[in-house]
C-alpha positions as CSV (number, residue, x, y, z in Angstrom):
1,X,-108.1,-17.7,52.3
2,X,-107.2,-17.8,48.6
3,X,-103.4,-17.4,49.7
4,X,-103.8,-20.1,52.2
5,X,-104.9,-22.6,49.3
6,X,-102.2,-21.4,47.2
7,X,-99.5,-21.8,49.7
8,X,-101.3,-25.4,50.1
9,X,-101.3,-26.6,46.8
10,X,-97.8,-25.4,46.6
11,X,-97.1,-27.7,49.7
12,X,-98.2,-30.8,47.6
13,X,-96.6,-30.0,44.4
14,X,-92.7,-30.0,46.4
15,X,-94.1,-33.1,48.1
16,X,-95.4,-34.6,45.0
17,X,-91.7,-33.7,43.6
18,X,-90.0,-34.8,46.8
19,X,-91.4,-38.2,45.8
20,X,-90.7,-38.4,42.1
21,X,-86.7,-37.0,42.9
22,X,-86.6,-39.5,45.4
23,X,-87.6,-42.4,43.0
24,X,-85.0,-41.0,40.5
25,X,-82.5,-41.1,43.1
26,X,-83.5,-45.1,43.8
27,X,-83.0,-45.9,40.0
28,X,-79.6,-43.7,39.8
29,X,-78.5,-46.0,42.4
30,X,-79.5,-49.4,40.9
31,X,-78.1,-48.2,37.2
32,X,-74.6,-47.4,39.5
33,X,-74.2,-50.6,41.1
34,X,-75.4,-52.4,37.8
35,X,-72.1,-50.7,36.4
36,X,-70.1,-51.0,39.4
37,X,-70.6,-54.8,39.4
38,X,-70.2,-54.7,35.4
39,X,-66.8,-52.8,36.2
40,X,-65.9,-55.3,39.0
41,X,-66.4,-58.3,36.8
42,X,-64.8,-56.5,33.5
43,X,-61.7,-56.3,35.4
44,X,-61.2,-59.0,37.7
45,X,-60.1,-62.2,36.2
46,X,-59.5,-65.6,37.7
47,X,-55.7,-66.7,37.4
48,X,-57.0,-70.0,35.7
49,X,-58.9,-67.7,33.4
50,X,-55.9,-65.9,32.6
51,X,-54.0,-68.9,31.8
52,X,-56.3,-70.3,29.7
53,X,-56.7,-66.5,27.4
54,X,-52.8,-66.9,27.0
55,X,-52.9,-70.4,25.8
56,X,-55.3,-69.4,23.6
57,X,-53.5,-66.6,21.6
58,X,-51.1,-67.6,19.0
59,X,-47.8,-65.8,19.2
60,X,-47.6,-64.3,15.1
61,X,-43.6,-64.8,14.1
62,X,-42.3,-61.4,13.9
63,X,-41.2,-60.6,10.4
64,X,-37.3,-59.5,10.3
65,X,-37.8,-58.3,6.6
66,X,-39.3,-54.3,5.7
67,X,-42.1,-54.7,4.0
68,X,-40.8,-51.5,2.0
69,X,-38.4,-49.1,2.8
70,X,-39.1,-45.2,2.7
71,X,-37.0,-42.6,2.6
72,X,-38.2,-39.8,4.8
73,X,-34.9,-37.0,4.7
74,X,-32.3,-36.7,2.3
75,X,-29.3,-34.3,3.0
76,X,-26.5,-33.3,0.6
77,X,-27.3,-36.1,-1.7
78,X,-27.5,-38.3,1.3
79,X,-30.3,-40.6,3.4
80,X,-30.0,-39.6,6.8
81,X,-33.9,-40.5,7.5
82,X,-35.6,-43.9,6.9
83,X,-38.1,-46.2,7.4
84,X,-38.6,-49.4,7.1
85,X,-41.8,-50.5,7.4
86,X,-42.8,-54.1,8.5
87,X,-46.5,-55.4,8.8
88,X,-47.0,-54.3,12.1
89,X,-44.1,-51.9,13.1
90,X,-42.2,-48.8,12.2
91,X,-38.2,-48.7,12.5
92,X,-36.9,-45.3,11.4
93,X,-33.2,-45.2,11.1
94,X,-31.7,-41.6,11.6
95,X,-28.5,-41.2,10.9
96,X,-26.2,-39.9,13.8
97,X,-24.4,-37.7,11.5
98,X,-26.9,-35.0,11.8
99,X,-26.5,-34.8,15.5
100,X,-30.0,-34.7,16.7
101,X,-29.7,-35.0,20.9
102,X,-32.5,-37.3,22.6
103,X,-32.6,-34.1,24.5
104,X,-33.5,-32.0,21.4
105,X,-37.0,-30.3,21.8
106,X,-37.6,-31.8,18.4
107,X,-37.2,-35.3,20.0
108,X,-39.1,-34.4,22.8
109,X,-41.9,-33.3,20.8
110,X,-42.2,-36.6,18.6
111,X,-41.8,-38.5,22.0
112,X,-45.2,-36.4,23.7
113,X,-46.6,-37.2,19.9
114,X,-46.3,-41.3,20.1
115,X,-47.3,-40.7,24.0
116,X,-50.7,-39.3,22.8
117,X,-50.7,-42.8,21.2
118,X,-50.0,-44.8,23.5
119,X,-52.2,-43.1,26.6
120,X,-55.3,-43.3,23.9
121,X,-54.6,-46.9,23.8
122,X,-54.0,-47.7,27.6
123,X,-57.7,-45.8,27.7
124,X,-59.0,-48.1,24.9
125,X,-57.2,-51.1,26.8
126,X,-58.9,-50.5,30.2
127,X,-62.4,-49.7,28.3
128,X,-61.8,-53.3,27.4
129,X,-62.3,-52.1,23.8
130,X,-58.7,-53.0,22.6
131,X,-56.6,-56.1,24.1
132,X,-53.1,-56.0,25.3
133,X,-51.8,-57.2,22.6
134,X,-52.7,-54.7,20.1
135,X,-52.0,-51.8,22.3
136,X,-49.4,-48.9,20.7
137,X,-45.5,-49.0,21.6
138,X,-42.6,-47.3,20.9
139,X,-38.9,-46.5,21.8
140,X,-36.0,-44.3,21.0
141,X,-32.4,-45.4,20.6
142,X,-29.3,-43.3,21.0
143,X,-25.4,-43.8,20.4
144,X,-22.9,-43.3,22.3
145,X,-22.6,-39.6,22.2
146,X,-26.9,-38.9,23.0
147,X,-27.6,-38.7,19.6
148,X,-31.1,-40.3,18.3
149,X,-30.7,-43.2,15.8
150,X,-33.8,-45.4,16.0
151,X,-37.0,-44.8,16.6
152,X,-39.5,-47.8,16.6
153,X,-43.0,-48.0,17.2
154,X,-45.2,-51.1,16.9
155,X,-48.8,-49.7,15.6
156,X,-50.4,-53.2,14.7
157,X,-50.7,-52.0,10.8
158,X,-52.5,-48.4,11.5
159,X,-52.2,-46.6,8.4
160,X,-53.7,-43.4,9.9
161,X,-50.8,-43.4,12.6
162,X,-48.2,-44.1,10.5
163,X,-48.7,-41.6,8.3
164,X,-49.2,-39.2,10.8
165,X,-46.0,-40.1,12.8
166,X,-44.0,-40.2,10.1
167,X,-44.9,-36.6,8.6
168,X,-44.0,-35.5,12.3
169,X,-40.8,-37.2,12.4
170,X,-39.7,-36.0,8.6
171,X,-41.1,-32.3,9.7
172,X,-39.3,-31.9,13.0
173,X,-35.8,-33.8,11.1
174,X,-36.1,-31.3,8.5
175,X,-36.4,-28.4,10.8
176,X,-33.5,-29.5,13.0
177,X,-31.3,-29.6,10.0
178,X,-32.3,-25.9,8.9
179,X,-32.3,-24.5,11.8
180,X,-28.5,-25.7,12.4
181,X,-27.5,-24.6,9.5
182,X,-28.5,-21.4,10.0
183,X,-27.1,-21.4,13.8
Protein backbone atom coordinates (compact mmCIF):
# COMPACT_ATOMS: atom_id res chain seq x y z
CA UNK A 1 0.00 0.00 0.00
CA UNK A 2 2.84 2.38 0.98
CA UNK A 3 4.36 1.62 -2.67
CA UNK A 4 1.04 2.32 -4.21
CA UNK A 5 1.07 5.95 -2.68
CA UNK A 6 4.52 6.41 -3.66
CA UNK A 7 4.10 5.49 -7.13
CA UNK A 8 0.90 7.96 -6.84
CA UNK A 9 2.42 10.93 -5.68
CA UNK A 10 5.02 10.31 -8.14
CA UNK A 11 2.23 10.27 -10.83
CA UNK A 12 1.27 13.96 -9.82
CA UNK A 13 4.67 15.37 -9.41
CA UNK A 14 5.54 14.42 -13.63
CA UNK A 15 1.94 15.77 -14.16
CA UNK A 16 2.45 18.77 -11.99
CA UNK A 17 5.84 19.14 -14.22
CA UNK A 18 4.13 18.19 -17.45
CA UNK A 19 2.14 21.42 -16.71
CA UNK A 20 4.81 23.82 -15.65
CA UNK A 21 7.21 22.55 -19.01
CA UNK A 22 4.28 23.04 -20.91
CA UNK A 23 3.79 26.67 -19.77
CA UNK A 24 7.52 27.23 -20.42
CA UNK A 25 7.15 25.90 -23.80
CA UNK A 26 4.00 28.61 -24.39
CA UNK A 27 6.29 31.53 -23.25
CA UNK A 28 9.50 30.21 -25.38
CA UNK A 29 7.15 30.56 -28.16
CA UNK A 30 5.69 34.09 -27.58
CA UNK A 31 9.48 35.43 -26.67
CA UNK A 32 10.35 33.68 -30.43
CA UNK A 33 7.79 35.25 -32.47
CA UNK A 34 8.32 38.61 -30.39
CA UNK A 35 11.94 38.32 -32.01
CA UNK A 36 10.86 36.90 -35.25
CA UNK A 37 8.59 39.85 -35.90
CA UNK A 38 11.47 42.26 -34.28
CA UNK A 39 13.80 40.49 -36.98
CA UNK A 40 11.11 40.81 -39.72
CA UNK A 41 10.64 44.57 -39.17
CA UNK A 42 14.58 45.22 -38.50
CA UNK A 43 15.19 44.12 -41.91
CA UNK A 44 12.47 44.88 -44.13
CA UNK A 45 12.42 48.43 -45.27
CA UNK A 46 9.89 50.27 -47.44
CA UNK A 47 11.57 51.60 -50.78
CA UNK A 48 10.11 55.09 -49.82
CA UNK A 49 11.83 54.56 -46.45
CA UNK A 50 14.98 53.84 -48.11
CA UNK A 51 14.88 56.82 -50.26
CA UNK A 52 14.26 59.06 -47.71
CA UNK A 53 17.58 57.38 -45.16
CA UNK A 54 19.71 58.21 -48.46
CA UNK A 55 18.57 61.71 -48.71
CA UNK A 56 19.20 62.09 -45.42
CA UNK A 57 22.96 61.22 -45.26
CA UNK A 58 25.41 63.71 -46.31
CA UNK A 59 28.04 62.36 -48.72
CA UNK A 60 31.58 63.71 -46.54
CA UNK A 61 34.13 65.00 -49.51
CA UNK A 62 36.77 62.47 -49.58
CA UNK A 63 40.13 64.09 -48.66
CA UNK A 64 42.87 63.51 -51.49
CA UNK A 65 45.62 64.72 -49.10
CA UNK A 66 47.52 62.03 -46.25
CA UNK A 67 46.93 63.18 -43.24
CA UNK A 68 50.62 61.86 -42.51
CA UNK A 69 52.72 59.73 -44.19
CA UNK A 70 54.49 56.63 -42.49
CA UNK A 71 57.08 54.72 -43.43
CA UNK A 72 56.49 51.10 -42.70
CA UNK A 73 59.90 49.20 -44.60
CA UNK A 74 62.96 50.55 -45.64
CA UNK A 75 65.45 48.42 -47.74
CA UNK A 76 69.09 49.34 -48.78
CA UNK A 77 68.61 52.82 -47.73
CA UNK A 78 65.42 52.80 -49.64
CA UNK A 79 61.22 53.12 -48.90
CA UNK A 80 59.79 50.30 -50.51
CA UNK A 81 56.77 50.34 -47.77
CA UNK A 82 54.38 53.30 -46.97
CA UNK A 83 51.49 54.62 -45.80
CA UNK A 84 49.66 57.34 -46.18
CA UNK A 85 47.14 57.76 -43.91
CA UNK A 86 44.01 59.90 -44.61
CA UNK A 87 41.08 60.50 -42.02
CA UNK A 88 39.25 57.62 -42.80
CA UNK A 89 41.41 55.32 -45.03
CA UNK A 90 44.77 53.55 -45.33
CA UNK A 91 46.78 53.51 -48.80
CA UNK A 92 50.06 51.58 -48.43
CA UNK A 93 52.29 51.93 -51.37
CA UNK A 94 54.70 48.84 -51.86
CA UNK A 95 57.04 49.26 -54.07
CA UNK A 96 57.11 46.58 -57.05
CA UNK A 97 60.78 46.35 -56.88
CA UNK A 98 60.67 43.88 -54.09
CA UNK A 99 58.60 41.53 -56.08
CA UNK A 100 56.01 40.51 -53.69
CA UNK A 101 53.32 38.14 -55.98
CA UNK A 102 49.45 38.83 -55.07
CA UNK A 103 49.84 35.10 -54.99
CA UNK A 104 52.56 35.19 -52.15
CA UNK A 105 51.30 33.41 -49.01
CA UNK A 106 52.38 36.56 -47.25
CA UNK A 107 49.75 38.43 -49.38
CA UNK A 108 47.32 35.92 -48.88
CA UNK A 109 47.70 35.98 -45.28
CA UNK A 110 47.14 39.97 -44.95
CA UNK A 111 44.23 39.46 -47.35
CA UNK A 112 42.36 36.57 -44.66
CA UNK A 113 43.63 39.37 -41.99
CA UNK A 114 41.44 42.49 -43.44
CA UNK A 115 38.66 39.59 -44.27
CA UNK A 116 38.42 38.99 -40.42
CA UNK A 117 37.56 42.68 -40.69
CA UNK A 118 35.38 43.01 -42.97
CA UNK A 119 33.06 39.56 -42.05
CA UNK A 120 33.09 41.16 -38.24
CA UNK A 121 31.58 44.12 -39.77
CA UNK A 122 28.98 42.56 -42.31
CA UNK A 123 27.97 40.73 -38.71
CA UNK A 124 27.83 44.08 -36.99
CA UNK A 125 25.92 45.48 -40.21
CA UNK A 126 23.18 42.85 -40.14
CA UNK A 127 22.93 43.13 -36.18
CA UNK A 128 21.92 46.53 -37.26
CA UNK A 129 24.62 47.69 -34.80
CA UNK A 130 26.83 49.47 -37.51
CA UNK A 131 25.36 51.11 -40.83
CA UNK A 132 26.50 50.57 -44.32
CA UNK A 133 28.31 53.21 -44.49
CA UNK A 134 30.76 52.74 -41.85
CA UNK A 135 31.29 49.09 -42.65
CA UNK A 136 35.31 47.99 -43.25
CA UNK A 137 36.77 47.75 -46.94
CA UNK A 138 39.69 47.01 -48.65
CA UNK A 139 41.52 46.13 -51.96
CA UNK A 140 44.84 45.07 -53.31
CA UNK A 141 46.47 46.44 -56.48
CA UNK A 142 49.00 44.76 -58.74
CA UNK A 143 51.19 45.72 -61.87
CA UNK A 144 51.59 44.36 -64.64
CA UNK A 145 53.87 41.52 -63.86
CA UNK A 146 51.37 40.18 -60.46
CA UNK A 147 53.30 42.08 -58.16
CA UNK A 148 51.42 43.82 -55.10
CA UNK A 149 51.62 47.72 -55.10
CA UNK A 150 48.63 49.15 -53.15
CA UNK A 151 46.85 48.02 -50.64
CA UNK A 152 43.92 50.28 -49.39
CA UNK A 153 41.52 49.81 -46.72
CA UNK A 154 38.86 52.31 -45.65
CA UNK A 155 38.51 51.71 -41.63
CA UNK A 156 36.29 54.94 -40.84
CA UNK A 157 39.28 56.31 -38.45
CA UNK A 158 39.80 52.91 -36.26
CA UNK A 159 42.97 53.37 -34.58
CA UNK A 160 42.90 49.83 -33.11
CA UNK A 161 42.76 48.34 -36.82
CA UNK A 162 45.16 50.36 -38.14
CA UNK A 163 47.57 49.70 -36.05
CA UNK A 164 47.08 46.25 -36.10
CA UNK A 165 46.99 46.03 -39.99
CA UNK A 166 49.78 47.82 -40.40
CA UNK A 167 52.16 45.83 -37.93
CA UNK A 168 50.92 42.76 -40.11
CA UNK A 169 51.63 44.31 -43.35
CA UNK A 170 55.33 45.66 -42.16
CA UNK A 171 55.83 41.98 -40.46
CA UNK A 172 54.88 39.84 -43.42
CA UNK A 173 56.98 42.74 -46.03
CA UNK A 174 59.90 42.26 -43.77
CA UNK A 175 59.76 38.59 -43.79
CA UNK A 176 59.28 38.32 -47.56
CA UNK A 177 62.38 40.31 -48.04
CA UNK A 178 64.52 38.04 -45.64
CA UNK A 179 63.42 35.16 -46.62
CA UNK A 180 64.42 36.01 -50.42
CA UNK A 181 67.43 36.93 -49.59
CA UNK A 182 68.36 33.98 -48.14
CA UNK A 183 66.57 31.84 -51.03
Amino acid sequence: MEDLNKIVKLRDELIDKREKLKREIEIIDEVISILEKIIREKSYVPASELAKREVKEEVKPVSVTPMRTVTLVRHEDRVVCSADIFEDRVSVNISPSIELSTGDRLVKYLIREMEKYLEEDLKAQVEGRLPPTQRFFFSIDEDEAGNLTKIEFIDHGREDRRRDLLGKIRWAINRFISEKERA
